[in-house]
N, C-alpha and C positions, 0 to 999 in steps of 0.2 A: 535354800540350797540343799542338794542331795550330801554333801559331804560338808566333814567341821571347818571353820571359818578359818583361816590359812594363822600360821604364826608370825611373830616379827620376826624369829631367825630364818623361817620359809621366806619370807617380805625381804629378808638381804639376799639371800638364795639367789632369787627369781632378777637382783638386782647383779649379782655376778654374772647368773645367766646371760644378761641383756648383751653385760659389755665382756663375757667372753663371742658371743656372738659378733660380736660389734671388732674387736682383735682377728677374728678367724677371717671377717672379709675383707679388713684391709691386709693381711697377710696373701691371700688369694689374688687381690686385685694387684697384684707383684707381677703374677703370670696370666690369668683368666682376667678378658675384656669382658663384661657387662655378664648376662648371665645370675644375673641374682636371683630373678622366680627359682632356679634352676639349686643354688647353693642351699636357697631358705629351705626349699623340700626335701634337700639332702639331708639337712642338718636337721628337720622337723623328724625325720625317720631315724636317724641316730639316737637321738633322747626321747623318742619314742619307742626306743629297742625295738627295731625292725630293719628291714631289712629292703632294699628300692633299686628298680628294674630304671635304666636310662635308655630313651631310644631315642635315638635321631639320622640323618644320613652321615654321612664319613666326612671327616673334616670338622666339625663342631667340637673338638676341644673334651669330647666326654672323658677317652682316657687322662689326659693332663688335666683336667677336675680331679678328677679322684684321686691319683698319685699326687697331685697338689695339697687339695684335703690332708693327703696320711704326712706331709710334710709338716703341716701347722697346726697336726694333732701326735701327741707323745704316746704314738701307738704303732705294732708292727705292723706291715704291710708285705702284701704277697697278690704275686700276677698272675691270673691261670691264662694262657691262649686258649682259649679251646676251640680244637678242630676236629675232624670226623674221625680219625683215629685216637684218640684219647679217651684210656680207659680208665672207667670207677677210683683204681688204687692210684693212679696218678693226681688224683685231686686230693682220697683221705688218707692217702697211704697204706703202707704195705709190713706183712710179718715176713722177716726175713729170719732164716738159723743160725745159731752162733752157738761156736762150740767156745767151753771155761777152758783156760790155757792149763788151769791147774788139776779141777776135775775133770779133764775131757767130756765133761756132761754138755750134749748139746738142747738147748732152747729155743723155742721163740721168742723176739724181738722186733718190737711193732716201732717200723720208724714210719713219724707224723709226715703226713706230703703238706703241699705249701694250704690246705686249709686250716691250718694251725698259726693262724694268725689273728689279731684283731681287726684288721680289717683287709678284707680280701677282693680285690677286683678279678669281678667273673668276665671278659672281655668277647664279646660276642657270642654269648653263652648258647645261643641258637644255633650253631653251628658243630653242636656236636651231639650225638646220637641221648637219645631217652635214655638208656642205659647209665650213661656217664652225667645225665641232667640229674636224673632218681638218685643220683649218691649224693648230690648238694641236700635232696628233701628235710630226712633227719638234721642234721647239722643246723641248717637255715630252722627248723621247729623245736628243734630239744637240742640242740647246742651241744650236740656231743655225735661220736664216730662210733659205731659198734663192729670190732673186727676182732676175728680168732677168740668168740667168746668174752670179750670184754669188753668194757666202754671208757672211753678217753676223752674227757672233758677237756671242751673248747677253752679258750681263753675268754677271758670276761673284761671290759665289753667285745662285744662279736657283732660285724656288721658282713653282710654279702651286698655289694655293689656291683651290678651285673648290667653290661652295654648289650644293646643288638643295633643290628642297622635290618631298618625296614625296607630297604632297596634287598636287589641278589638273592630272592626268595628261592630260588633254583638251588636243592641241593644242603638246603637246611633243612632243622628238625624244629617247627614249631614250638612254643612250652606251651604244654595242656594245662588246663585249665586248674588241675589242682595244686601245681606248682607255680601257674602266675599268684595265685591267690595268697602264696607264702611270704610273695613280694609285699609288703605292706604300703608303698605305694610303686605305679608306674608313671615317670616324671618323662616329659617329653621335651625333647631339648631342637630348639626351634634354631634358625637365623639370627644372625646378629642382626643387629638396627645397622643403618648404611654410616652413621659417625662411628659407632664399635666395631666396624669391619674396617675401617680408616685408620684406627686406631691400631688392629690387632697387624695389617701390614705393615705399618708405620715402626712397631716396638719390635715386633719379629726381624723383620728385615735388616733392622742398622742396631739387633744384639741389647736392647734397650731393656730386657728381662731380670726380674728382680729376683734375688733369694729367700726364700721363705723360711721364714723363721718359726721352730715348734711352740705354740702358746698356749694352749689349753693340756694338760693330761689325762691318761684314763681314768682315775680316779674323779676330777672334777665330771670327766663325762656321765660315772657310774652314778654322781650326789644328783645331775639334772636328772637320769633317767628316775630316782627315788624322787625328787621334786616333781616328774609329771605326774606321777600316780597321785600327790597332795595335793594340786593345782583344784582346787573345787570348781561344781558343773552344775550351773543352776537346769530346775526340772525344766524351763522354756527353750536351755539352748539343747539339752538332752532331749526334749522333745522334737526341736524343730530335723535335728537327727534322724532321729526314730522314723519322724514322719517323711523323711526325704528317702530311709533304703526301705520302707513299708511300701513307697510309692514306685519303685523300681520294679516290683512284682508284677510281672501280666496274669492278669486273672484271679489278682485278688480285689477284695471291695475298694483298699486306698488308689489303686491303679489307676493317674488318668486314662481319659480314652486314649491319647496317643502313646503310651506304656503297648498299652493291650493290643494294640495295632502294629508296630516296629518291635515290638522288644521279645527277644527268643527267651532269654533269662536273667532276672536282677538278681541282687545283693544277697548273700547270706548274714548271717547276726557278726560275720567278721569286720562286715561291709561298716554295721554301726558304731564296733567297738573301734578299727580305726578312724574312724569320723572323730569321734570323741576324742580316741589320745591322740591324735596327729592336733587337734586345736586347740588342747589341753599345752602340749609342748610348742605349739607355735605362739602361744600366749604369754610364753617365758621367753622365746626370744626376743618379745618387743617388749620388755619389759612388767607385763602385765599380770595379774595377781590372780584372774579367773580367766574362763575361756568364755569367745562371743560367740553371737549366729554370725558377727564375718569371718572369725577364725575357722569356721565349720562349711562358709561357702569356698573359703580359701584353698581349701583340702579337696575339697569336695571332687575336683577332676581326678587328678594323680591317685586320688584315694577310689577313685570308684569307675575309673576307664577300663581295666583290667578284668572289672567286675559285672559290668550289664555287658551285654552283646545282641547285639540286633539281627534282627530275620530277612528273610528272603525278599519281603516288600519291604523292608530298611534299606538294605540294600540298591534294589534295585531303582528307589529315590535317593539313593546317595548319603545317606544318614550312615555317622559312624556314632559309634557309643558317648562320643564325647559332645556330638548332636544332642543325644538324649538328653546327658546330665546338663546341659544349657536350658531345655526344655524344664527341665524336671525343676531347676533355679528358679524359675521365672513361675512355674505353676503353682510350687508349694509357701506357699503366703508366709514369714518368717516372723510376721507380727501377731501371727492368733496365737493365744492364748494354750498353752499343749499342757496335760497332766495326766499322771499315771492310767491307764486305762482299765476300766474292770477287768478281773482275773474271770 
């Protein structure tokens, strides 16, 4: 093992973890039909202190996830719209002047805008100019707002949940690429199965919706986030890692040939550390005491779509990045044998 051997109050820890996990999705399953790939990634990025990009077409329930989530977690919540007119100080807020009623002295006075929350649903975050995306950056990375010369610390825990719809590309502002990267993962929120679409007409229609009750607090959230970092990571699942964003690289020696063929560019070293704690903290929600190589293929989409992007002949074979990382599953062998590599 790279890290010391877990404790027995870490071993009850991890056994709270399970079955707060296990509370938060029958609270959820109140309002949200099926959707669990969907919850566990959420939740895998929470206690992995990060921060996860949703995208699916209109109609999938992503808003009412989230606002659901902040129901049956004892943490503030806050909605941004963003649209093309919406600027910077509307999301961190703004220095406003106040004059003292007794000294007539006037000052500035920084009131927080709604990113002063613990968790914040960014709601089609594409849809509103670079400008106003660049003011999430800092926040989303160092957790805190820098205006009129000072810095104002976010609340802790701090999560950005942020929707787009990949239809209506007319008329939106892309996130480049340094800003998807902040996202620690991009979770893609599919169709329901044809019984959970039966289901979700069935409950909506004749008012059959549950109330959701708050069950976990921030504080229990902050002990798992301290619990993923002790979650120990043997060298073979670290390796098998290593060797999956080493392989993402075109033009280096790990690179399959089809890397080096479709792939414009892979992974940075962000690419592996989320690999690690995203299978680190999905290891605590099933109850488990280390992390696997399937907690690591588990992650492996959501943690690494966002992150390879494919070329001109990707493309025009129809290959999207999530093509790739299927490839890349299937190439990089998870039973050999991996250790530190010469310096």
């Amino acid at each position: 093992m790279s890290s010391e051997p877990i404790s027995q109050d870490d071993v009850a820890a991890v056994q709270r973890c399970e079955q707060a996990y296990g509370r938060i999705r029958d609270e959820l399953a109140k309002v949200i039909v099926g959707q669990n790939d969907v919850v566990e990634q959420v939740l895998v990025a929470m206690f992995a202190r990060g921060h996860a990009l949703l995208e699916g077409v209109p109609g999938l329930a992503k808003t009412l996830l989230i606002s659901s989530l902040s129901d049956a977690l004892h943490l503030t919540f806050k909605r941004i719209q963003f649209t093309p007119d919406l600027m910077p100080s509307d999301v961190t807020g703004t220095e406003v002047i106040q004059e003292d009623p007794e000294t007539r002295q006037r000052a500035y006075r920084f009131l927080p805008g709604p990113l002063f929350a613990n968790l914040l649903l960014a709601d089609e975050i594409n849809r509103t100019p670079p400008k106003t995306q660049a003011a999430m950056l800092e926040a989303m990375q160092e957790r805190q707002v820098s205006a009129g010369g000072s810095i104002h610390r976010l609340p802790d825990p701090f999560f950005v949940l942020a929707t787009q719809n990949p239809l209506e590309q007319e008329g939106t502002y892309p996130l480049p690429e340094a800003q998807l990267d902040r996202f620690l993962l991009h979770i893609k929120v599919d169709y329901p199965s044809g019984a959970e679409e039966w289901d979700i007409a069935r409950r909506v229609t004749t008012n059959q919706m549950g109330k959701i009750e708050a069950c976990v607090t921030g504080d229990e959230i902050k002990a798992f986030q301290d619990l993923v970092r002790r979650v120990p990571v043997s060298d073979q699942v670290l390796g098998y890692a290593w060797a999956l964003i080493r392989a993402t690289r075109p033009g280096q020696p790990e690179a399959p040939d089809f890397v080096n063929k479709w792939a414009a560019w892979g992974a940075g070293p962000r690419g592996l550390l989320t690999l690690v704690t995203c299978a680190k903290a999905r290891a605590i929600l099933y109850g488990r005491y280390h992390a696997s190589v399937a907690d690591v293929q588990a992650v492996a989409k959501p943690a690494l779509r966002h992150r390879i992007a494919g070329n001109y002949a990707a493309q025009a074979n129809n290959l999207s990045s999530e093509d790739l990382i299927g490839m890349l599953l299937e190439a990089i062998p998870a039973d050999k044998k991996y250790e530190r590599p010469a310096a």
